[in-house]
BASEVO-361952 format. One record per residue (C-alpha): residue number from 1; residue in three letters; x, y, z. Coordinates in pm, 1 decimal, always signed. Each point is the difference from the previous one (the first is absolute). Layout:
<palum><num>NUM</num><residu>ala</residu><u>X</u><v>Y</v><w>Z</w></palum>
...
//
This chain:
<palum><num>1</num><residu>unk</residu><u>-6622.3</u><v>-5859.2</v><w>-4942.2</w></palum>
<palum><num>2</num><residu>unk</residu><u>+121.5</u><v>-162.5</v><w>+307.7</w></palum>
<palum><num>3</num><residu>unk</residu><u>+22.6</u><v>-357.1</v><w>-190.8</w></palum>
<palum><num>4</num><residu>unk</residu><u>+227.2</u><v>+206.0</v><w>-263.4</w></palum>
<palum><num>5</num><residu>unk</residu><u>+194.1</u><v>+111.8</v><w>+311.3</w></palum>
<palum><num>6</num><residu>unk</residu><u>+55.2</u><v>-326.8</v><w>+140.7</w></palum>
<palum><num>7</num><residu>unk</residu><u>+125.7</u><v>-146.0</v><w>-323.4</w></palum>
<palum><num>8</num><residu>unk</residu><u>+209.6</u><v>+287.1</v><w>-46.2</w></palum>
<palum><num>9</num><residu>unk</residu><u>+199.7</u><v>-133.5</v><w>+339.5</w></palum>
<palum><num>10</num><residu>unk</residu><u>-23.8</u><v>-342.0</v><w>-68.9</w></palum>
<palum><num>11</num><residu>unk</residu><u>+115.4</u><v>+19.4</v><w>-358.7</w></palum>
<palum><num>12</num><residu>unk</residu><u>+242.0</u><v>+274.7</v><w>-23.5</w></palum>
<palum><num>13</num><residu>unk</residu><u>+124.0</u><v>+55.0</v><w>+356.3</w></palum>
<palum><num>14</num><residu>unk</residu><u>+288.9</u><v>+218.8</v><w>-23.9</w></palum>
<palum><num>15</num><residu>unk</residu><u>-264.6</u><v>+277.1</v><w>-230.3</w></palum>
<palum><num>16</num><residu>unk</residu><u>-202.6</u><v>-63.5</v><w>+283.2</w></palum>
<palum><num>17</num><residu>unk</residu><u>+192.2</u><v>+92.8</v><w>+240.6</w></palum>
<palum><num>18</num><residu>unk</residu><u>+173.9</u><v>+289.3</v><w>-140.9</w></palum>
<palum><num>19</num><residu>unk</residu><u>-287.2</u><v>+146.3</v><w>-115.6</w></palum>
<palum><num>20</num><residu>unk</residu><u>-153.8</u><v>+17.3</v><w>+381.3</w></palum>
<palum><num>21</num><residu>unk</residu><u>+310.0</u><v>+191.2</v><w>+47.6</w></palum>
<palum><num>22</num><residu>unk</residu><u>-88.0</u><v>+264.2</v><w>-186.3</w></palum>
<palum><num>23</num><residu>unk</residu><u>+231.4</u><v>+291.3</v><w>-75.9</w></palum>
<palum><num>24</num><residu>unk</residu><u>+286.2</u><v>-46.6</v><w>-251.1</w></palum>
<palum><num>25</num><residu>unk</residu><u>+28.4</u><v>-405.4</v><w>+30.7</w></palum>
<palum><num>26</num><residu>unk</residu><u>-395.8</u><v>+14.9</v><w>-47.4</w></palum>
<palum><num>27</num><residu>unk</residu><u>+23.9</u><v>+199.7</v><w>-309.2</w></palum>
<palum><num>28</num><residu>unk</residu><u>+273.9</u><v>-245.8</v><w>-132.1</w></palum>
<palum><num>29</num><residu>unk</residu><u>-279.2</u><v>-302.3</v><w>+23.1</w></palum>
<palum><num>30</num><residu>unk</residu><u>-254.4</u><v>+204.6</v><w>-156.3</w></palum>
<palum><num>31</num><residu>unk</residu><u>+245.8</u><v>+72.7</v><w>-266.7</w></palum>
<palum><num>32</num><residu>unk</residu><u>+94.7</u><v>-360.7</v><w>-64.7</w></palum>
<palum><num>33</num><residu>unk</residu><u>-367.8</u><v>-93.8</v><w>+8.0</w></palum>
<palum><num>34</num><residu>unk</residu><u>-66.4</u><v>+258.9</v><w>-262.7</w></palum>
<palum><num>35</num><residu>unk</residu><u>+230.6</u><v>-56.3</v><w>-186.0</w></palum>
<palum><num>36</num><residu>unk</residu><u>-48.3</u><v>-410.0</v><w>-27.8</w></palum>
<palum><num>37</num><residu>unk</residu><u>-368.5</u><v>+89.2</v><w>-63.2</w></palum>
<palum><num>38</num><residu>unk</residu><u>+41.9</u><v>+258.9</v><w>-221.6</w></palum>
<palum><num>39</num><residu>unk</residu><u>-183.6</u><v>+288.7</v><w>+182.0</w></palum>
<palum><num>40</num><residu>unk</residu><u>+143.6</u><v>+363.6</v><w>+56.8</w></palum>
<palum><num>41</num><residu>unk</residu><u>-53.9</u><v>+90.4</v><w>+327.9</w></palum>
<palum><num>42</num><residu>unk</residu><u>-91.5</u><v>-294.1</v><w>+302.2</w></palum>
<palum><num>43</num><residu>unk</residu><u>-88.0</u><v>+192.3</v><w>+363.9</w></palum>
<palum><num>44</num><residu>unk</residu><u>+298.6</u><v>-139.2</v><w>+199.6</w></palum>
<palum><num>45</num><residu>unk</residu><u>-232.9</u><v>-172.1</v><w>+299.7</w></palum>
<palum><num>46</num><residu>unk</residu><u>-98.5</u><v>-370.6</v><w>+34.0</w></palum>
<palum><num>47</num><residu>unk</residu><u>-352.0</u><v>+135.4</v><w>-130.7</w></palum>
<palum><num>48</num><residu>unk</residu><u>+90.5</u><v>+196.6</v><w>-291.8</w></palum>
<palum><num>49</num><residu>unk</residu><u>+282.8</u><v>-351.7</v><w>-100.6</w></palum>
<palum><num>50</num><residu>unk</residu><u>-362.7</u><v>-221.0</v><w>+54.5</w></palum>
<palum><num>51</num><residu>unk</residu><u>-187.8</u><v>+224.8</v><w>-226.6</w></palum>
<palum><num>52</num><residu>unk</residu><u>+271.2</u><v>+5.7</v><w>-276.4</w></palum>
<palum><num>53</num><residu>unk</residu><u>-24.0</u><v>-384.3</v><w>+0.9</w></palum>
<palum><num>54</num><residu>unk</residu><u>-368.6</u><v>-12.8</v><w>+13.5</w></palum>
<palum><num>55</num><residu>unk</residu><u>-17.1</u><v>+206.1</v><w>-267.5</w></palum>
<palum><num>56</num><residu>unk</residu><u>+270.4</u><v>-162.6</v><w>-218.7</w></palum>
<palum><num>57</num><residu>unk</residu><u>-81.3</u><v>-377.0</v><w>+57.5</w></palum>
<palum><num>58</num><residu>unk</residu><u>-367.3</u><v>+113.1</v><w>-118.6</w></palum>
<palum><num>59</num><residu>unk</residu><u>+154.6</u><v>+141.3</v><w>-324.4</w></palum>
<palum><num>60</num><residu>unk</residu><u>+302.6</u><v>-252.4</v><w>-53.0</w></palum>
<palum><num>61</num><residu>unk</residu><u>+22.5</u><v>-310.7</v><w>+111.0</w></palum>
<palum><num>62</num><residu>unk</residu><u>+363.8</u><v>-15.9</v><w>-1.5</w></palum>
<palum><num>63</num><residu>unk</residu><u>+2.3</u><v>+276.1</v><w>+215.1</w></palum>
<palum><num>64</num><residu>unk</residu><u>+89.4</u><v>-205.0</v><w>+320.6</w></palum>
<palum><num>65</num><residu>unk</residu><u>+281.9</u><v>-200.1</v><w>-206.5</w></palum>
<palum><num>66</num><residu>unk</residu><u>+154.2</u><v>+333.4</v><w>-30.9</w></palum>
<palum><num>67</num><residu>unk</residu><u>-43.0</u><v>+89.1</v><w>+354.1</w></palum>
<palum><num>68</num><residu>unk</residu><u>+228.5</u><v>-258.7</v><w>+114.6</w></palum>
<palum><num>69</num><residu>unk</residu><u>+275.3</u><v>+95.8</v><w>-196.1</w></palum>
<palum><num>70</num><residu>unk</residu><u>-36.2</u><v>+348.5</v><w>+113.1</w></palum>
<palum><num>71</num><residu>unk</residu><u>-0.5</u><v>-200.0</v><w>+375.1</w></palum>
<palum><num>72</num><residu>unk</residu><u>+323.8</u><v>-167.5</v><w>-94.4</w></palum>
<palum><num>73</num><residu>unk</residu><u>+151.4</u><v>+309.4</v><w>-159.2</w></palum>
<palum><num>74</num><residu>unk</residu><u>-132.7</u><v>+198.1</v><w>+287.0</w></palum>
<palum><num>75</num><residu>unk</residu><u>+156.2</u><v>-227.6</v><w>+263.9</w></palum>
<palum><num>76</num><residu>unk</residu><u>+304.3</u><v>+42.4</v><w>-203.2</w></palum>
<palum><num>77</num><residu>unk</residu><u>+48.0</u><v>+380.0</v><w>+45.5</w></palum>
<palum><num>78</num><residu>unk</residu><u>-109.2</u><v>-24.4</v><w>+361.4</w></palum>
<palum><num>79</num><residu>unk</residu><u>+295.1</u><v>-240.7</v><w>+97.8</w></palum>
<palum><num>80</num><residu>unk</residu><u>+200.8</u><v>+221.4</v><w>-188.7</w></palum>
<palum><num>81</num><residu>unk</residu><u>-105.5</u><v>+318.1</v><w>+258.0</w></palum>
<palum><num>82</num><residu>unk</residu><u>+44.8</u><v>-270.0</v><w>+280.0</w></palum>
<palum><num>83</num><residu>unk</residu><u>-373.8</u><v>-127.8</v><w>+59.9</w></palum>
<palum><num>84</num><residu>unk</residu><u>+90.5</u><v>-371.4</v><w>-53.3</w></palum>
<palum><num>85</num><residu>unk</residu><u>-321.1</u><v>-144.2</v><w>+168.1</w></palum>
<palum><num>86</num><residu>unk</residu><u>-375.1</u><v>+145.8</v><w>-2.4</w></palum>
<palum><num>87</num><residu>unk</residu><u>+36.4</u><v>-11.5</v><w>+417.7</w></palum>
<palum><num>88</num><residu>unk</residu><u>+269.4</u><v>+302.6</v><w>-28.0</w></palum>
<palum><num>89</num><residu>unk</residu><u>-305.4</u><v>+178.9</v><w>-168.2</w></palum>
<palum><num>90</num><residu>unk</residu><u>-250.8</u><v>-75.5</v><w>+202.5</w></palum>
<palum><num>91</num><residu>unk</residu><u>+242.2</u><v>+25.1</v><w>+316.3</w></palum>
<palum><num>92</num><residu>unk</residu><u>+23.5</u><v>+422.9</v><w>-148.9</w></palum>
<palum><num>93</num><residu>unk</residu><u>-358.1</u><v>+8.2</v><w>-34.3</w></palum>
<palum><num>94</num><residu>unk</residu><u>-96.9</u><v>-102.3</v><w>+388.4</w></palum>
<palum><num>95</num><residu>unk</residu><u>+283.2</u><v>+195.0</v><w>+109.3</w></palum>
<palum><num>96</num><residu>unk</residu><u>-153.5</u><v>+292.1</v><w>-158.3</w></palum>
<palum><num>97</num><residu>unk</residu><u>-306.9</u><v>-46.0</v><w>+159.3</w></palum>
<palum><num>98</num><residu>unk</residu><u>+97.6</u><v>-56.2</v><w>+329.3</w></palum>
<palum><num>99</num><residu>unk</residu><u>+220.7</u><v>+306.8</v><w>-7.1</w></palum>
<palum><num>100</num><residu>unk</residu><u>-288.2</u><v>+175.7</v><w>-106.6</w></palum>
<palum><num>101</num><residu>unk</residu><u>-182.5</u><v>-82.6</v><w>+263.7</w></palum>
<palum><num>102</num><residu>unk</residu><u>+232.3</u><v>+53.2</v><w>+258.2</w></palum>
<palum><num>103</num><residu>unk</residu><u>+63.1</u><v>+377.6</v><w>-151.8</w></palum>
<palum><num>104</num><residu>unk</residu><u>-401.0</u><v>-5.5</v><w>+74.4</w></palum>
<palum><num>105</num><residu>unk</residu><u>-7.5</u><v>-130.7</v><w>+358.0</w></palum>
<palum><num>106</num><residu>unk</residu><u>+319.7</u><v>+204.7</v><w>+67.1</w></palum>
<palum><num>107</num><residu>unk</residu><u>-124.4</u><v>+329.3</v><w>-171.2</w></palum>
<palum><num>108</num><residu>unk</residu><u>-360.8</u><v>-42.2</v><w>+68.6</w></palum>
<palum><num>109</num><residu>unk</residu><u>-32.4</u><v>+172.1</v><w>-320.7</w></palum>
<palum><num>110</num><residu>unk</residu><u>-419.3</u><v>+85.0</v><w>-100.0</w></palum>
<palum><num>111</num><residu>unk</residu><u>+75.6</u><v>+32.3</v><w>-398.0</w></palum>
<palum><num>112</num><residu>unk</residu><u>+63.8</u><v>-362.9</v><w>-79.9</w></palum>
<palum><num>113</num><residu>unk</residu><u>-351.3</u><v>-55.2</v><w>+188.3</w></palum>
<palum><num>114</num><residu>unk</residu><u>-129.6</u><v>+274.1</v><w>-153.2</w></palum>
<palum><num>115</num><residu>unk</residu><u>+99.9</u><v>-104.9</v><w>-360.5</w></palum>
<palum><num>116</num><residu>unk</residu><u>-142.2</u><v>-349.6</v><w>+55.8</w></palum>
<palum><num>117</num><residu>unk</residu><u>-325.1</u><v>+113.1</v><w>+80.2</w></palum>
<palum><num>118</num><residu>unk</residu><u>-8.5</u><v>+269.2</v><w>-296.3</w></palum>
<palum><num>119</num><residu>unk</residu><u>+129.5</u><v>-279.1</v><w>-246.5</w></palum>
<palum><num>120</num><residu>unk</residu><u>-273.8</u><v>-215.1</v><w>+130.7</w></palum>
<palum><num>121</num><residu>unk</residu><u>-255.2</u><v>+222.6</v><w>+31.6</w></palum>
<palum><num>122</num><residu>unk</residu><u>+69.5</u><v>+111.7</v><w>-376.8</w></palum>
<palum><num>123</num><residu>unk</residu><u>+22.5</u><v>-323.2</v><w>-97.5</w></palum>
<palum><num>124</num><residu>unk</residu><u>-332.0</u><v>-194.5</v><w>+76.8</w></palum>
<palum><num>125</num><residu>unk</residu><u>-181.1</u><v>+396.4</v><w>-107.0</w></palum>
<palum><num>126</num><residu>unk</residu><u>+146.6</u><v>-28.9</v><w>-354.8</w></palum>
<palum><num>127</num><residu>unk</residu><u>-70.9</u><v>-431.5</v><w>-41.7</w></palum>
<palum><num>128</num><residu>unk</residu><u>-367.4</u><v>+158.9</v><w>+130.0</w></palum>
<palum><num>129</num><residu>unk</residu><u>-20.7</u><v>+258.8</v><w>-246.9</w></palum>
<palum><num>130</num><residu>unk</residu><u>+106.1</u><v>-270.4</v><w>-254.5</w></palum>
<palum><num>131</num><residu>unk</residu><u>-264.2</u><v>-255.0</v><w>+48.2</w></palum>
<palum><num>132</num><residu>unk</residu><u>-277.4</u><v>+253.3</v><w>+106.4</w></palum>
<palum><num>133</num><residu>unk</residu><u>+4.7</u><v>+273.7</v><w>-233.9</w></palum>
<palum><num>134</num><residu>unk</residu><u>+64.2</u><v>+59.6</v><w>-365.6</w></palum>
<palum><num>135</num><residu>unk</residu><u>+355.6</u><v>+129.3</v><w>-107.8</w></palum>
<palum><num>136</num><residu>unk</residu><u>+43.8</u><v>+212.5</v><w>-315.7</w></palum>
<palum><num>137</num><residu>unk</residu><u>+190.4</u><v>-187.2</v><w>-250.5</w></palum>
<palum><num>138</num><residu>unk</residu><u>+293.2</u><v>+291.6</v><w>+6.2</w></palum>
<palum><num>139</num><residu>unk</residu><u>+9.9</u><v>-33.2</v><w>+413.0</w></palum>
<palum><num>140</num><residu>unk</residu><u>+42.0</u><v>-399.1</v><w>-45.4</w></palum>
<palum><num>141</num><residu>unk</residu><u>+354.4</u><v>-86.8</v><w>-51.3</w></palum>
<palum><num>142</num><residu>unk</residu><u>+125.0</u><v>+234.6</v><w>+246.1</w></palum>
<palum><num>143</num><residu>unk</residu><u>-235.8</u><v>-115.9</v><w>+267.4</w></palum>
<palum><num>144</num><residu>unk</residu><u>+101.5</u><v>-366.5</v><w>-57.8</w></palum>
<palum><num>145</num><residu>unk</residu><u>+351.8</u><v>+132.4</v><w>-12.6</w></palum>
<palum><num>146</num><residu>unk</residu><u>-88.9</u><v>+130.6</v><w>+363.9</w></palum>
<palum><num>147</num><residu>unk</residu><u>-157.9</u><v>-294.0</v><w>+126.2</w></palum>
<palum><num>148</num><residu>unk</residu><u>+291.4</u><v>-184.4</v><w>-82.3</w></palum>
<palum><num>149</num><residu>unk</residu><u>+272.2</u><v>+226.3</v><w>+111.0</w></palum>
<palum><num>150</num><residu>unk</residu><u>-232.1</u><v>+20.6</v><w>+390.1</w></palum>
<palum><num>151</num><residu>unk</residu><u>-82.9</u><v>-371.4</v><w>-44.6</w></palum>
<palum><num>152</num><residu>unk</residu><u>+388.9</u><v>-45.8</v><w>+27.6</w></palum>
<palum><num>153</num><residu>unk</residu><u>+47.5</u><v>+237.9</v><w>+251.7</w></palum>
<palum><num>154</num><residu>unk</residu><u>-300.6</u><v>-162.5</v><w>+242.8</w></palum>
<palum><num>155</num><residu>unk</residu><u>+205.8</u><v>-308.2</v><w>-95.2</w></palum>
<palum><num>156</num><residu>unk</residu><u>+303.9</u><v>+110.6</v><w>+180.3</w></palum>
<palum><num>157</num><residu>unk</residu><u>-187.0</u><v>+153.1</v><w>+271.9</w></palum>
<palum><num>158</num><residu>unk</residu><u>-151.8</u><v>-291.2</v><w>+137.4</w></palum>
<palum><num>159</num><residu>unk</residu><u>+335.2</u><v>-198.4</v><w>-42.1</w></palum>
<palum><num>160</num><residu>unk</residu><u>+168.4</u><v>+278.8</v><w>+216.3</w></palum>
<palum><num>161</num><residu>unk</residu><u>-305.5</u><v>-27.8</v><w>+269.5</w></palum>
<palum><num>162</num><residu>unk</residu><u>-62.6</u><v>-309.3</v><w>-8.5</w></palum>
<palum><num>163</num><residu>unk</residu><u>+329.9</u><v>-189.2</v><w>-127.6</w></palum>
<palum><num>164</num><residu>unk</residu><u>+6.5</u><v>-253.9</v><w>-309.6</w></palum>
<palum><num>165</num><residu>unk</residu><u>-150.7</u><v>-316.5</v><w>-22.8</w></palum>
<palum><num>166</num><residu>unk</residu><u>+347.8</u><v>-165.3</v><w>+5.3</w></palum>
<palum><num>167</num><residu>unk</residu><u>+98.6</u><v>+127.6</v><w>+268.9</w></palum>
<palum><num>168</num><residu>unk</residu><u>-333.2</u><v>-123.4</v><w>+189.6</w></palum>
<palum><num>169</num><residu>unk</residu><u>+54.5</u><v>-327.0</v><w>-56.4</w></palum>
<palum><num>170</num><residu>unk</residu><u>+348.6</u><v>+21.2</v><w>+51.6</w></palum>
<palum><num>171</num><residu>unk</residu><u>-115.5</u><v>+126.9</v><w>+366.4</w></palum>
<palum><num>172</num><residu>unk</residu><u>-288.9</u><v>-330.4</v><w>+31.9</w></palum>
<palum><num>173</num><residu>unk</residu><u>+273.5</u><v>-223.5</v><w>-140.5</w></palum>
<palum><num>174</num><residu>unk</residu><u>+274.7</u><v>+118.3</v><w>+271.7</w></palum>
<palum><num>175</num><residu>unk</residu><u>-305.6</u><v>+30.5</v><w>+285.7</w></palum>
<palum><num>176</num><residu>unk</residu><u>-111.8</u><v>-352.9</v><w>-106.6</w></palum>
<palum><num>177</num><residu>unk</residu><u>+356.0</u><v>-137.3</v><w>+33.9</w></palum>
<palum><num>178</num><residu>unk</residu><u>+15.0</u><v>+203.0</v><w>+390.7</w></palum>
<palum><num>179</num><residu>unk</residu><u>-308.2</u><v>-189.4</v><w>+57.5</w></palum>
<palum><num>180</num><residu>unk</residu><u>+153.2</u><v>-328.3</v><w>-38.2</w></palum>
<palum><num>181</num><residu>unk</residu><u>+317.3</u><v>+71.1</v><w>+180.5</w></palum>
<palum><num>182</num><residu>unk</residu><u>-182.7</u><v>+121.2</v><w>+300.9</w></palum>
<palum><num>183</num><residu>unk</residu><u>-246.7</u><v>-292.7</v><w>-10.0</w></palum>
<palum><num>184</num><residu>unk</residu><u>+242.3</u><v>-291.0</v><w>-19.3</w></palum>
<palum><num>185</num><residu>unk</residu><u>+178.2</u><v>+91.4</v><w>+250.7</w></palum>
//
């Protein structure tokens, strides 16, 4: 799913982007998404928007054609509610984090910790029930349903822990730059 995610950002950047968000502007990508691909409900997360496309572009090959109109209409309503570039969105985003963490260094609150490692924990234990032991058919969809939903959640964990990948190589890129500055001179 990661390749779907990547295209996701590459080709539609401002879904993207809102849809890491989360929270109402999230839920207003999903919408578009579903709506240009003709499915009910898409889960509002960079991973649910990948699956919806993975899905759809299997079943319709037209699927990403209408993708990018929802990107342009999409892009449309967001200048509108005053996010006229995909940095303002990803600017909220790493804001949010980094408040977050500060609440966490500030606070030294145990639940967040706590969470993580229950999320986790519940996590790999379900994928290991799944591969490892037979499911009855009626327990099925709701399992996958779960994995999904924790899947996500694990998602956001390790971005919270560990920070994005953007933002990694936004650190090697600035580091790299240091590095030359302090060598040439």
């Amino acid at each position: 799913m990661a390749s779907f995610t990547g295209a996701l950002k590459a080709m539609f950047p401002f879904i993207s982007a809102a849809s890491s968000l989360g929270g109402p502007i999230g839920v207003l990508a999903a919408k578009a998404v579903g709506s240009a691909l003709g499915i009910d409900k898409v889960d509002p997360t960079p991973e649910g928007i990948s699956t919806a496309l993975a899905v759809a572009t299997a079943k319709d090959p037209d699927a990403i054609v209408k993708l990018k109109q929802a990107e342009q209409d999409f892009q449309v309503q967001m200048t509108k509610l005053g996010f006229d570039n995909v940095e303002k969105l990803e600017q909220i985003a790493a804001d949010d984090r980094a408040n977050a963490r500060a609440r966490q260094i500030a606070l030294k609150d145990w639940v967040p910790g706590t969470l993580a490692i229950a999320v986790t924990g519940g996590f790999f234990a379900l994928l290991s029930i799944l591969i490892w032991h037979t499911v009855p058919e009626q327990s099925h969809d709701i399992l996958i349903a779960m994995v999904g939903t924790l899947g996500t959640a694990w998602v956001g964990i390790i971005t919270y822990y560990f920070g994005s990948s953007k933002g990694s190589s936004d650190k090697t890129v600035i580091l790299s730059g240091l590095a030359q500055k302090g060598g040439s001179q």
